[in-house]
C-alpha positions in Angstrom: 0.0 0.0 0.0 1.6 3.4 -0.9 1.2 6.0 2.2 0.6 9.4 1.3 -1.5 12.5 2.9 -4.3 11.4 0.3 -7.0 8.8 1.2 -5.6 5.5 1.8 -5.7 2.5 -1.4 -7.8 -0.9 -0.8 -5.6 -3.3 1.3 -5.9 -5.4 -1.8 -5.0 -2.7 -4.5 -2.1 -3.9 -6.5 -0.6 -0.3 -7.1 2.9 0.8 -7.9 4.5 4.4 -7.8 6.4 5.2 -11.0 7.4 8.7 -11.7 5.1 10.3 -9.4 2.4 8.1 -10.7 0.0 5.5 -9.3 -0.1 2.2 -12.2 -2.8 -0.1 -11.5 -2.4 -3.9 -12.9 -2.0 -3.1 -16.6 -5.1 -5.3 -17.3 -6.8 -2.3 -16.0 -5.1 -0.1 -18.1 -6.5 1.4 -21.8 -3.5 2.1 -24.2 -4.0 1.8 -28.1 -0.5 1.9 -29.9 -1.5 5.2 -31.6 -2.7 6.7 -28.8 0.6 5.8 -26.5 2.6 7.1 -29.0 1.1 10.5 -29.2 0.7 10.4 -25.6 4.2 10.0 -24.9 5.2 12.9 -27.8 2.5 15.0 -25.4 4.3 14.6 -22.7 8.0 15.4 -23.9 6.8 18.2 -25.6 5.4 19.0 -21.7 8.0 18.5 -20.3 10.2 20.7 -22.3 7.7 23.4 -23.4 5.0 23.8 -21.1 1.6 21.5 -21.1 -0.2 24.8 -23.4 2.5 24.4 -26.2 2.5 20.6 -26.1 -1.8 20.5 -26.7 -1.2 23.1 -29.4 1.6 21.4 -31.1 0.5 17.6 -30.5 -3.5 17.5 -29.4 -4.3 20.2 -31.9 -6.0 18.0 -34.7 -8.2 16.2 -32.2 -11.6 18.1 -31.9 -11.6 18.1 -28.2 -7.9 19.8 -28.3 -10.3 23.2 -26.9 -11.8 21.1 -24.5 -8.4 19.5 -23.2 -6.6 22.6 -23.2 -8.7 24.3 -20.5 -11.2 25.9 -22.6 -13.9 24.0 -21.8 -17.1 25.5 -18.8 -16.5 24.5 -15.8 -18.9 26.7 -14.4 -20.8 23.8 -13.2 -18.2 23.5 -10.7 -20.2 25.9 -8.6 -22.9 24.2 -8.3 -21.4 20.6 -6.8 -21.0 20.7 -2.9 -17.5 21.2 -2.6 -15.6 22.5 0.5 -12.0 23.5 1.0 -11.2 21.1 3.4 -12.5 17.9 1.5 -11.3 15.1 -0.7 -12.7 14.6 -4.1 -12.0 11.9 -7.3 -12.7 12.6 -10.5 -12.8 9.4 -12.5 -11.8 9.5 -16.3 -9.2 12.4 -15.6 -8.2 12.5 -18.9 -5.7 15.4 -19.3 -6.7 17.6 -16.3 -9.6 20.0 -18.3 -11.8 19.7 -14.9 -9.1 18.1 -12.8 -7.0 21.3 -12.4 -10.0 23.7 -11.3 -11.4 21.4 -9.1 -8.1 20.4 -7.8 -7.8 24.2 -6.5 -11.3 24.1 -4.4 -10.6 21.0 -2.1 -7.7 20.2 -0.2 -6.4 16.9 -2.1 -7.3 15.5 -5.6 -7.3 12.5 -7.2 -7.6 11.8 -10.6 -7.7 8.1 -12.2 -7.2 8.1 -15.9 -7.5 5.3 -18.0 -3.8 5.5 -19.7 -0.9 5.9 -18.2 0.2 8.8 -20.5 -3.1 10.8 -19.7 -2.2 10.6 -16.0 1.7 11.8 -16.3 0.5 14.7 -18.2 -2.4 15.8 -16.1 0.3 15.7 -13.1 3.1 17.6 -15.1 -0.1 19.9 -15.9 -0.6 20.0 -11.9 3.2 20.8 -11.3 3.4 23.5 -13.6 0.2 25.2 -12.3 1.9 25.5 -8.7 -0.5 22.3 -7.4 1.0 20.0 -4.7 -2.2 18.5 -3.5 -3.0 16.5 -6.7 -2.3 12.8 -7.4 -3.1 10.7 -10.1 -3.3 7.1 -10.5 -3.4 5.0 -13.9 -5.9 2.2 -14.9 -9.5 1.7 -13.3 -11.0 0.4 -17.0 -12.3 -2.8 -15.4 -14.6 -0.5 -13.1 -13.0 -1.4 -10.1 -11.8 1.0 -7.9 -8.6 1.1 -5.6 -9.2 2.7 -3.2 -10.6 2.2 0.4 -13.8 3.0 1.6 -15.1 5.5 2.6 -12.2 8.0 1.1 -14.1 10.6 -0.5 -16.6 13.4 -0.2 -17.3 13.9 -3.6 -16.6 11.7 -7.4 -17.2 13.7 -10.6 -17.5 10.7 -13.1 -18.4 13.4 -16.2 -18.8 11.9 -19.5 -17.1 8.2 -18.5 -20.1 6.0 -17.8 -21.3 5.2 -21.1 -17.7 4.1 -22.1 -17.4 1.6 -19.0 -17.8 -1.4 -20.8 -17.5 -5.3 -20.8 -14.4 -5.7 -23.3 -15.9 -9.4 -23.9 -19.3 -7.0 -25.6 -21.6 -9.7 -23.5 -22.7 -7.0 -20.5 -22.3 -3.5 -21.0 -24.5 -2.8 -17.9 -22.8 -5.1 -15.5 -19.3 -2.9 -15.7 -21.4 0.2 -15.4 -23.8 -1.0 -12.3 -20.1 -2.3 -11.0 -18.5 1.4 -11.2 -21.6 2.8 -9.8 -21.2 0.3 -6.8 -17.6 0.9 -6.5 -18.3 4.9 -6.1 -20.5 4.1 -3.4 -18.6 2.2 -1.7 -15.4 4.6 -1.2 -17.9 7.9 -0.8 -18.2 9.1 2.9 -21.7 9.1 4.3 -23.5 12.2 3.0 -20.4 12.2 -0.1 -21.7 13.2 -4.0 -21.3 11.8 -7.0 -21.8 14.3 -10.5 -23.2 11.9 -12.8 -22.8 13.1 -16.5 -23.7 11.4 -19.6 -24.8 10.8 -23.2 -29.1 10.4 -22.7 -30.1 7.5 -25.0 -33.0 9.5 -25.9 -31.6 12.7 -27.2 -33.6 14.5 -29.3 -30.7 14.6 -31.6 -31.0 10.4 -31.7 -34.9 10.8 -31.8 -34.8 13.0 -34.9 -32.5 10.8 -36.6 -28.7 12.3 -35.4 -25.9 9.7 -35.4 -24.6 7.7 -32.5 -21.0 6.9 -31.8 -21.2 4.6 -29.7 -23.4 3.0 -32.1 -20.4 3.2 -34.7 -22.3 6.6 -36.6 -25.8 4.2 -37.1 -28.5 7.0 -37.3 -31.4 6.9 -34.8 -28.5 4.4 -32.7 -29.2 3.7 -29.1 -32.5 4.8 -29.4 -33.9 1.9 -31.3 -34.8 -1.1 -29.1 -32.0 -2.4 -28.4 -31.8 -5.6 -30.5 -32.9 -3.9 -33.5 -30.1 -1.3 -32.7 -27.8 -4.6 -32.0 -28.8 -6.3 -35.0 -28.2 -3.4 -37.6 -24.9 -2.3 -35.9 -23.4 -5.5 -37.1 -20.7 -5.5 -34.3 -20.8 -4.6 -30.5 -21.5 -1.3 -29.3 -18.7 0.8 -28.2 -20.5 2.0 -25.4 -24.0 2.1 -23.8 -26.8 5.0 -23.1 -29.4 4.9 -21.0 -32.3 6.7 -20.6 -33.3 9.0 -17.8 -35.7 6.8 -16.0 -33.1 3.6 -16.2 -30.1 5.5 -14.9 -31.7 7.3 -12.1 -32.6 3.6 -11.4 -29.2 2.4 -11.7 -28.2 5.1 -8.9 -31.1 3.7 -6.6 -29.8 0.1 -7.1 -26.0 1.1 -6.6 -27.3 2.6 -3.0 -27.6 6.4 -3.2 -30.1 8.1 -1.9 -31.2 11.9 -2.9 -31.0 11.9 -6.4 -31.2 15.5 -8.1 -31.5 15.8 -11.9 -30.2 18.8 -13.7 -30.0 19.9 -18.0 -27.0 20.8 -18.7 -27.2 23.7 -20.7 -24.1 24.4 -23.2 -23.3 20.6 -23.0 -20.9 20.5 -26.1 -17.4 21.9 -23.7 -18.8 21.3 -20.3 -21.9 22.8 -18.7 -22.1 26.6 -18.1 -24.8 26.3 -15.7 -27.1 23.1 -14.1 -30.9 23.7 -14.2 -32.6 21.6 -11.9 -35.4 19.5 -13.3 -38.1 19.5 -10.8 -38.9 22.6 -9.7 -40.5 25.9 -11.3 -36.7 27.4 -12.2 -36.8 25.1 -15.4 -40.4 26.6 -17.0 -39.5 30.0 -15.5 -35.6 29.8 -17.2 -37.3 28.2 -20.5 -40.3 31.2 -21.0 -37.8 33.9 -20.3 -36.1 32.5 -23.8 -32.4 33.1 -21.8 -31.5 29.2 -22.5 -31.1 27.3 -25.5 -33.5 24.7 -25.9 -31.2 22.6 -28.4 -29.8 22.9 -32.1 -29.7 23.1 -34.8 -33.4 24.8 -35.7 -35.6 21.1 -35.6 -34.2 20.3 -32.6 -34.7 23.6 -31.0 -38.2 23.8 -32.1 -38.7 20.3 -30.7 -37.6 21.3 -27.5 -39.2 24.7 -27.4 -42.3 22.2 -27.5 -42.0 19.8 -25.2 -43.8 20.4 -21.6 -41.6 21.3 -18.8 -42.4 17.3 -17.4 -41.1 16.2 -20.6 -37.9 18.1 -20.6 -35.7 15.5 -18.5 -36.2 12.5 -20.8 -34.8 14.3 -24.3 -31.8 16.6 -22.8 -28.5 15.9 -24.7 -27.1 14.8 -21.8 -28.3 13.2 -18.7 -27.0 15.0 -15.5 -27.3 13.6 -11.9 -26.0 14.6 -8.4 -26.4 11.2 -6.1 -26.0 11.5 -2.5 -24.8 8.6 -0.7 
């Protein structure tokens, strides 16, 4: 077990510190050749250059190099229950777009990234910024969690969900009702999860939009499910649910309070989290200060829909579970 000032690792947790960085078994690791290899230029580049210059230089023909460069909102930030004096995970750390500015609202962070090259930049990232209290830790793709329970106040799991999935393609849902269990389980009694994901039933799906977790099939995860299975002609890469199914999911996994928010602004990270239930939603949607979707079919769509309606076609599907 590796002691450090952060919460402590599962007695059983087979982890190893490398460079200033947590590895996990690397059965529990994701690493595609080409993406290890561009990783690893990332992070010379980092190291030599600053983490800005290596995104622009390296990341800057990926379409989330915006998003991964710290452009995205993370005004939603103020609306989680964070303190100064607590310790939060993120899950799916990626290369430290929300891991930074939440690292500077609590007093540690952990991150767990899915590649090892994602977590030695999102720490090099935390070094240059000045940040002592962040460490990260590489692996977690089987849904299984390291550490202890009861180690955090708060997880931000924020677009990782749908991509927790069986590698075998037999269970999809298993992995994801495991990593839902798993959060749970190293919360602290009262702790949050943000819950953010891909809603099966986005009006973008509904009206025909393609899915890629579906590998671009129109319409996608919002056909039944062995039509949608059937026409793919492989596995899914990933699985949405709907709004009703994954509030259960949270119920089954053990949370209690479950608050359901639209994400407006969803395509770089939420500006601001509407509650669902409530009068703020139809008060926000009649004063015509939100958007209510694009382009103009989808928009119109929405403008239609009754406030009731609202939660089950968002683009995304935004929870915050208390345990």
């Amino acid at each position: 077990m590796i002691q450090t000032i952060f919460p402590a690792f599962a007695k059983h947790a087979r982890a190893q510190l490398a460079d200033g960085i947590v590895l996990l078994p690397p059965e529990s690791t994701v690493e595609a050749d080409d993406i290890r290899e561009k990783l690893d230029r990332l992070n010379r580049v980092a190291r030599s250059e600053g983490w800005r210059a290596a995104l622009q230089r390296i990341w800057d023909d990926d379409s989330e190099a915006g998003h991964d460069a710290g452009d995205a909102r993370i005004d939603f930030l103020e609306s989680l229950p964070l303190a100064p004096d607590q310790a939060v995970l993120e899950i799916g750390a990626s290369l430290g777009q929300v891991a930074i500015p939440l690292a500077r609202r609590v007093r540690t962070f952990d991150g767990l990234a899915f590649a090892t090259g994602q977590a030695t930049f999102c720490l090099e990232r935390a070094r240059q910024e000045g940040l002592n209290n962040v460490r990260l830790t590489a692996g977690g793709a089987d849904c299984f969690l390291p550490y202890a329970d009861d180690s955090f106040n708060g997880v931000v799991l924020n677009r990782v969900l749908e991509w927790c999935v069986d590698p075998a393609g037999e269970n999809h849902e298993a992995m994801q009702r495991r990593l839902l269990g798993e959060i749970r389980r190293v919360l602290r009694p009262g702790g949050f999860l943000y819950l953010s994901t891909r809603n099966r039933f986005a009006l973008r799906l509904i009206l025909g939009g393609r899915d890629e977790y579906m590998h671009g099939m129109r319409w996608g995860s919002a056909l039944p499910r062995p039509i949608a299975w059937l026409l793919a002609k492989s596995r899914p890469r990933g699985k949405l649910h709907s709004y009703r199914h994954l509030a259960r999911m949270l119920r089954d996994a053990g949370f209690g309070r479950i608050d359901g928010y639209w994400a407006i602004a969803e395509t770089q990270g939420p500006a601001e989290l509407i509650p669902l239930d409530g009068p703020e939603l139809g008060e926000r949607r009649r004063s015509g200060k939100i958007a209510q979707g694009s382009p103009q079919k989808r928009r119109l769509a929405m403008a239609l829909l009754p406030d009731r309606l609202v939660k089950f076609f968002t683009p995304e599907l935004t929870f915050i579970a208390y345990r």
